[in-house]
C-alpha positions as CSV (number, residue, x, y, z in Angstrom):
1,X,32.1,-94.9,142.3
2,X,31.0,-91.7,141.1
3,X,33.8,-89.6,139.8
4,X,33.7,-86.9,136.8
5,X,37.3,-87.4,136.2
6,X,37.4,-91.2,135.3
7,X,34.8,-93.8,133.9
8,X,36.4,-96.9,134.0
9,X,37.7,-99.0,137.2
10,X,41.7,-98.3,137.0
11,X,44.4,-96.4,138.0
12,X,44.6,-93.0,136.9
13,X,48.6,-93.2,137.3
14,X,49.2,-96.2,135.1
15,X,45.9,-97.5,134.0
16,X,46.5,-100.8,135.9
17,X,43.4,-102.5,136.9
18,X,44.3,-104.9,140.2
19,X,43.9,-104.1,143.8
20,X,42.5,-100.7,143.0
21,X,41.1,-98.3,146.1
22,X,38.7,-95.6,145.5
23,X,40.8,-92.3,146.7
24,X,39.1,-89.1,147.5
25,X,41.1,-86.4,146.5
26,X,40.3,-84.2,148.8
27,X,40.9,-85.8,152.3
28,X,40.0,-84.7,156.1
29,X,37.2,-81.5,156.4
30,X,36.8,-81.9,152.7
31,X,36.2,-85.7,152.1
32,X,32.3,-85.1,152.2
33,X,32.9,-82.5,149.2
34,X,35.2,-84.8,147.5
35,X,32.3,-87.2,147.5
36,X,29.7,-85.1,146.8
37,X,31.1,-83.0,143.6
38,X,32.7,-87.3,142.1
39,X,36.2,-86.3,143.1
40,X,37.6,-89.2,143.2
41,X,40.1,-91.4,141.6
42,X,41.1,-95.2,141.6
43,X,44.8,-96.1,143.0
44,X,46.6,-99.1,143.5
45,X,47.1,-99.9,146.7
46,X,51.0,-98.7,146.5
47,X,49.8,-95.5,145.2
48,X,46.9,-95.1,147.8
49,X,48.8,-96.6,150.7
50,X,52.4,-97.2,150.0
51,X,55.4,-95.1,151.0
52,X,55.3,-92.9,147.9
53,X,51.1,-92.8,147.6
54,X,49.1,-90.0,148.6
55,X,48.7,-91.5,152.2
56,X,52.3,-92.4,152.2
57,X,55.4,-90.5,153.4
58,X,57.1,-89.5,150.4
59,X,53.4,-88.9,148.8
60,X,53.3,-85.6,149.1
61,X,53.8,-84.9,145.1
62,X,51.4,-87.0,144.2
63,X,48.9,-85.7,146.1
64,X,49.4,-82.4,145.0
65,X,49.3,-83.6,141.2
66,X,45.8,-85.3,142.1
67,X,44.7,-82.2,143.8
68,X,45.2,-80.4,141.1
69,X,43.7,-82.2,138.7
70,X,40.9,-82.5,140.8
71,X,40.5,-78.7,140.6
72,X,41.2,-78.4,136.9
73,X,37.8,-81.3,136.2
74,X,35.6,-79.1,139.0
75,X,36.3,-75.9,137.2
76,X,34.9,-77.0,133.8
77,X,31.7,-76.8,134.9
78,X,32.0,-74.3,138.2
79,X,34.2,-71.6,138.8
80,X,37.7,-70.7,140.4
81,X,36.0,-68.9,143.2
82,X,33.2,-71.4,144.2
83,X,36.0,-73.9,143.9
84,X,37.9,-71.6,146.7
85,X,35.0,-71.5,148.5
86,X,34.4,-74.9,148.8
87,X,37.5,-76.2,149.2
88,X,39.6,-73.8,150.7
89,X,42.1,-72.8,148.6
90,X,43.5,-72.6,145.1
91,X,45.8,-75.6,143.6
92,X,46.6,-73.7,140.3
93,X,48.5,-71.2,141.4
C-alpha cells in the first residue's frame, strides 16, 4: 500500500497488526484521489467495517478524525486550496 501517512502494516488507531484492511480515506468520487496522492490507512476490520468504523453506523467520528488527518499529511507538501480543489472541501475548519 502506498500511503504517506503510515509505513508499516497496522492500525493507525491502536497499532494492532491482525486482520488489517487497507482504508481509503476519502471514499466515493474521491477514492481515485485517495489512491493516487497514498491516502490511505490500515484498519481492523471493526474499525473498517464494524458498527463504530468508518463504514459503520456510528462511524461517523472516526471518519471525520481520518479525514482530517488525511488533509493535515496532503498539506505538507501541497496547499489548502489545491487540497480544496481536489477534494472538495476543507476538513480543518
Amino acid at each position: 500500500m502506498k500511503s504517506i501517512i503510515q509505513d508499516t502494516k497496522k492500525s493507525i488507531i491502536d497499532g494492532s497488526i491482525y486482520n488489517l484492511h487497507e482504508h481509503h480515506i476519502f471514499k466515493g468520487k474521491n477514492r481515485n484521489n485517495s489512491e493516487q496522492y497514498g491516502l490511505k490507512v490500515w484498519l481492523t476490520y471493526e474499525q473498517h467495517e464494524g458498527t463504530y468504523g468508518v463504514h459503520g453506523k456510528y462511524g461517523h467520528e472516526l471518519d471525520l478524525k481520518l479525514m482530517r488527518l488525511g488533509q493535515i499529511f496532503f498539506e505538507l507538501t501541497h496547499s489548502r486550496e489545491e487540497f480544496i480543489s481536489i477534494f472538495g472541501r476543507n476538513y480543518l475548519d
